[in-house]
C-alpha positions in Angstrom: 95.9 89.4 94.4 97.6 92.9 94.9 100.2 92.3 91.6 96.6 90.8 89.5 95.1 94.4 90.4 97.4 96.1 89.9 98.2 94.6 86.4 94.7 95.4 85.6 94.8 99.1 86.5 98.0 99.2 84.8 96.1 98.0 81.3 92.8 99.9 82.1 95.4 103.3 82.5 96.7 102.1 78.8 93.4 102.1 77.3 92.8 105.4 78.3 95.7 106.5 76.9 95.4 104.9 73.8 91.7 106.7 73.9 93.1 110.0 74.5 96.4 109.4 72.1 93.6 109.0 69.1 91.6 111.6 69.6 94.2 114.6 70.1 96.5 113.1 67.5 93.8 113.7 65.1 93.3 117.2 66.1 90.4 117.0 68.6 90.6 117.8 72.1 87.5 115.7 73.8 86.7 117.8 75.7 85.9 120.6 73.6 85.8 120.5 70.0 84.6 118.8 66.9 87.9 117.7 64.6 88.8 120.6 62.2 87.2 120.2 59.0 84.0 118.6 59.5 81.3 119.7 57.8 78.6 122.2 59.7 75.6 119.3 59.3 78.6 116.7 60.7 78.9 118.9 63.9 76.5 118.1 66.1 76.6 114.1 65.7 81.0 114.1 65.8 80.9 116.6 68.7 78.2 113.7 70.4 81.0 110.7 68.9 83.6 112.5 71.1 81.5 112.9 74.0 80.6 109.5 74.2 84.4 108.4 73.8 85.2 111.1 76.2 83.0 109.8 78.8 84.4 106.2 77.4 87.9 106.8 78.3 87.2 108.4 81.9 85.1 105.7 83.2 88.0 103.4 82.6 90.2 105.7 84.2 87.9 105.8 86.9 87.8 102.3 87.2 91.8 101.9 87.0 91.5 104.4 89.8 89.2 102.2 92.2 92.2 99.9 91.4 94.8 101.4 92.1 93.2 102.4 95.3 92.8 99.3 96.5 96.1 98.4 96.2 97.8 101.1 97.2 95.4 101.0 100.9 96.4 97.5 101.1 100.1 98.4 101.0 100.0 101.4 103.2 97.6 99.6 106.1 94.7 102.0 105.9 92.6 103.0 107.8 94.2 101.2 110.8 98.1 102.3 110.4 100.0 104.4 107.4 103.3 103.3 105.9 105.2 104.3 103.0 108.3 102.8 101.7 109.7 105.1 98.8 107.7 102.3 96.0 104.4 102.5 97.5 104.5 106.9 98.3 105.2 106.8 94.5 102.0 105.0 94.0 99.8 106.8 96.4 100.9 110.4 95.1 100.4 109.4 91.4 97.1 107.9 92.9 96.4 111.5 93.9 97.7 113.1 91.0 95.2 110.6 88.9 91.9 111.5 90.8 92.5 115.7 91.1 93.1 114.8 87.3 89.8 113.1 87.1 88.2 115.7 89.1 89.9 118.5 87.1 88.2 117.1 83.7 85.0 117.8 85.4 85.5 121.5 85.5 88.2 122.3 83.0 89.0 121.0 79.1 92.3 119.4 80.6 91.8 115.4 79.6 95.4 116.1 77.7 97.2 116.0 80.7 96.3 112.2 80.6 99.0 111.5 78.2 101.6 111.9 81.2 99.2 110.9 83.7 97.9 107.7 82.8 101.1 106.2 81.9 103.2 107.5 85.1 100.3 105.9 87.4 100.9 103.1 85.5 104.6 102.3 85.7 104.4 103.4 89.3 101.8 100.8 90.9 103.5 98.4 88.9 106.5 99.4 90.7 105.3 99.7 94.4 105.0 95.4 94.0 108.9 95.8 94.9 108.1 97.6 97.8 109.3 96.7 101.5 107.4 97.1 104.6 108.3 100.7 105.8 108.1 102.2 109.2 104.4 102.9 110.4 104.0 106.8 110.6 102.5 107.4 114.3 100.0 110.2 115.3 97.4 111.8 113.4 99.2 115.3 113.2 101.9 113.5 111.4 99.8 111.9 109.2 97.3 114.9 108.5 101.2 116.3 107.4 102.0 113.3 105.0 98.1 114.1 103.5 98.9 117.6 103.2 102.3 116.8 101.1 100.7 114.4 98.6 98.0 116.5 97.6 100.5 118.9 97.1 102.8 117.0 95.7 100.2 116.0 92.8 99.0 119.3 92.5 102.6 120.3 91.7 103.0 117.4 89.7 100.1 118.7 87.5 101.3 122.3 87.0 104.8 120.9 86.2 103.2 118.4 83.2 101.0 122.0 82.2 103.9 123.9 82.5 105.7 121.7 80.1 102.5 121.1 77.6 102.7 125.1 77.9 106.5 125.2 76.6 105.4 122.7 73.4 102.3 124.7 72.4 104.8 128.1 72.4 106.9 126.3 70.6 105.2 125.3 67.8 102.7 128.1 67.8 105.7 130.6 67.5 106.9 128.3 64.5 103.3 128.7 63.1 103.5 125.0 62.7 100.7 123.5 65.4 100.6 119.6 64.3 97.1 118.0 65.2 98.2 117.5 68.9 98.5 121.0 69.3 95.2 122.1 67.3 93.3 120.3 69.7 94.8 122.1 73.0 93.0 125.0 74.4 94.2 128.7 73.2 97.8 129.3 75.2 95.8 131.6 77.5 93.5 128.9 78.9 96.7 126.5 79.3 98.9 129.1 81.1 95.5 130.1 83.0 95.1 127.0 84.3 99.0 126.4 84.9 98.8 129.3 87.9 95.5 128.1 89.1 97.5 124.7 89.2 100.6 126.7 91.0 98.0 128.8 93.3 96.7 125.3 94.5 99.4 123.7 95.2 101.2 126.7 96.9 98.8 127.0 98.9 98.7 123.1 100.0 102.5 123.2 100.1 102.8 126.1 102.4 99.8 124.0 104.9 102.1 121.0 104.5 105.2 123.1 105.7 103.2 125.0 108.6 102.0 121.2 109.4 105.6 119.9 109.5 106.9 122.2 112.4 104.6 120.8 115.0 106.4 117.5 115.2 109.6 118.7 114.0 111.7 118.5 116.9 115.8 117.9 115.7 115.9 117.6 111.6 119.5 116.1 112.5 118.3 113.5 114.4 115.2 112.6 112.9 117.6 112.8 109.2 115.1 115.9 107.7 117.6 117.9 106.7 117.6 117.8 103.4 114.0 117.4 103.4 113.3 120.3 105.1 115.5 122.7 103.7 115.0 121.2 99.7 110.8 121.9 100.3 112.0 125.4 101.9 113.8 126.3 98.9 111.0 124.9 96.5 108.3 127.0 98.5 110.2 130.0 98.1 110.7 129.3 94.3 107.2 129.1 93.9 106.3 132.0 96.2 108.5 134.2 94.1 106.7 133.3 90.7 103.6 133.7 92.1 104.1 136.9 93.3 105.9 137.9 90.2 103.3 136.8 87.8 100.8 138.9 90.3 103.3 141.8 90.2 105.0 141.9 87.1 102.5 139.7 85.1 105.4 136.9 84.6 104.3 134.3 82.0 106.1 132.4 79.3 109.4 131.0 79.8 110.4 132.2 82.5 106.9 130.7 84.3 107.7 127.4 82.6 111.3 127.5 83.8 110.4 128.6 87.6 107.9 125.7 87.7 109.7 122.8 86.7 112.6 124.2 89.1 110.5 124.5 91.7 109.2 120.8 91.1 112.7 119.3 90.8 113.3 120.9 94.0 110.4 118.9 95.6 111.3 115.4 94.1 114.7 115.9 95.4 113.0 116.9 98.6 110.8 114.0 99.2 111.4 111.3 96.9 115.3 111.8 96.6 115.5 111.6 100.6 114.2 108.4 100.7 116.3 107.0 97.9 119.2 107.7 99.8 117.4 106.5 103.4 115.6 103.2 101.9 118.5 102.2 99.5 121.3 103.5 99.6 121.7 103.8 103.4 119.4 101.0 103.7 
């Protein structure tokens, strides 16, 4: 039943990208505008076409959602125990990542994002199907901890895809050369806007997370957190440091792009690289 639903969220997550992939390819962002060139009388009726496909593509992205909800409870024991072998934390942080997504279409012209956000939720609740039971995480400070890091985590996740969407749009703009993809993003000061709300958020959550850690941190030696703890450490820091220089300095550009996916990298290795060496290779 679990691999049937999750087949079906998988498929409901391609629609929606296949939705999304058509309208931006032909210069329209959804969420926003008409597609260039449409006559003034055309307006009104195309910018109520895309509405209605907007709406179209996020209730099935909703409804992959519910999906991948299920599933992803099911495999973790909600609401009576919490496990999560390295396969099903990938599919409960891109679960995450897929409903502040959701929730972040709501407020902001950001349905783009979808493009790596669909398909990653995707591929990942496919994958959690291979996953093993996992040791059940005990105590609800622990778990209000493992909470704390995925919303983070996705938050991150979302500024890292923004920061990268924010590199292509430079690109091309600096080029004077924006292909249809790029005519229907926001102006580069709404992306990179958003990309340090995105940081901001996630900082925040990620320095809650850390704080949340240290009360049932006892010996990172014995307990094998290390890594963990020093790699999220490092990738707090890196954050910190842009925040405060984009608040100081006014740091944008490249070197914000850069910072962020560094940062990000830091936290995959953190988490998700200390339980590929835990779960597989150290069994």
């Amino acid at each position: 039943m679990s691999f049937i639903l999750s087949l079906l969220a998988a498929a409901f997550y391609s629609v929606s990208s296949a939705f999304l992939w058509h309208a931006l390819n032909t210069g329209r962002n959804p969420s926003t505008e008409a597609a260039p060139g449409v006559a003034p009388d055309n307006t009104g009726s195309v910018r109520s076409q895309a509405a209605r496909q907007r709406r179209m593509m996020l209730t099935i992205a909703t409804a992959a959602l519910v999906l991948h909800g299920w599933v992803v409870i099911h495999q973790t024991g909600l609401p009576y125990e919490l496990a999560l072998p390295l396969f099903t934390s990938m599919a409960a942080t891109s679960l995450t990542i897929v409903l502040l997504h959701i929730f972040l279409c709501l407020k902001q012209p950001a349905d783009y994002l979808g493009l790596a956000v669909y398909p990653t939720a995707a591929v990942t609740l496919i994958a959690a199907q291979a996953s093993g039971g996992g040791a059940q995480i005990m105590g609800d400070a622990v778990q209000i901890h493992v909470f704390l890091s995925l919303l983070a985590y996705a938050i991150l996740a979302l500024a890292a895809s923004q920061a990268i969407l924010v590199s292509i749009q430079r690109h091309f703009l600096s080029r004077h050369k924006p292909g249809g993809f790029i005519r229907a993003l926001p102006p580069l000061d709404v992306t990179e806007r958003l990309l340090f709300t995105l940081l901001t958020a996630g900082f925040i959550l990620l320095s809650m997370s850390l704080a949340s850690g240290f009360f049932y941190l006892e010996d990172m030696f014995s307990q094998q957190l290390v890594h963990k703890t020093i790699l999220s450490c490092v990738g707090w820091t890196i954050f910190g440091v842009l925040l405060f220089g984009r608040w100081q300095f006014g740091w944008r550009g490249k070197r914000a792009v850069h910072w962020t996916l560094a940062g990000f990298v830091i936290l995959i290795l953190a988490y998700f690289g200390s339980k590929i060496v835990l779960e597989i290779l150290l069994h």
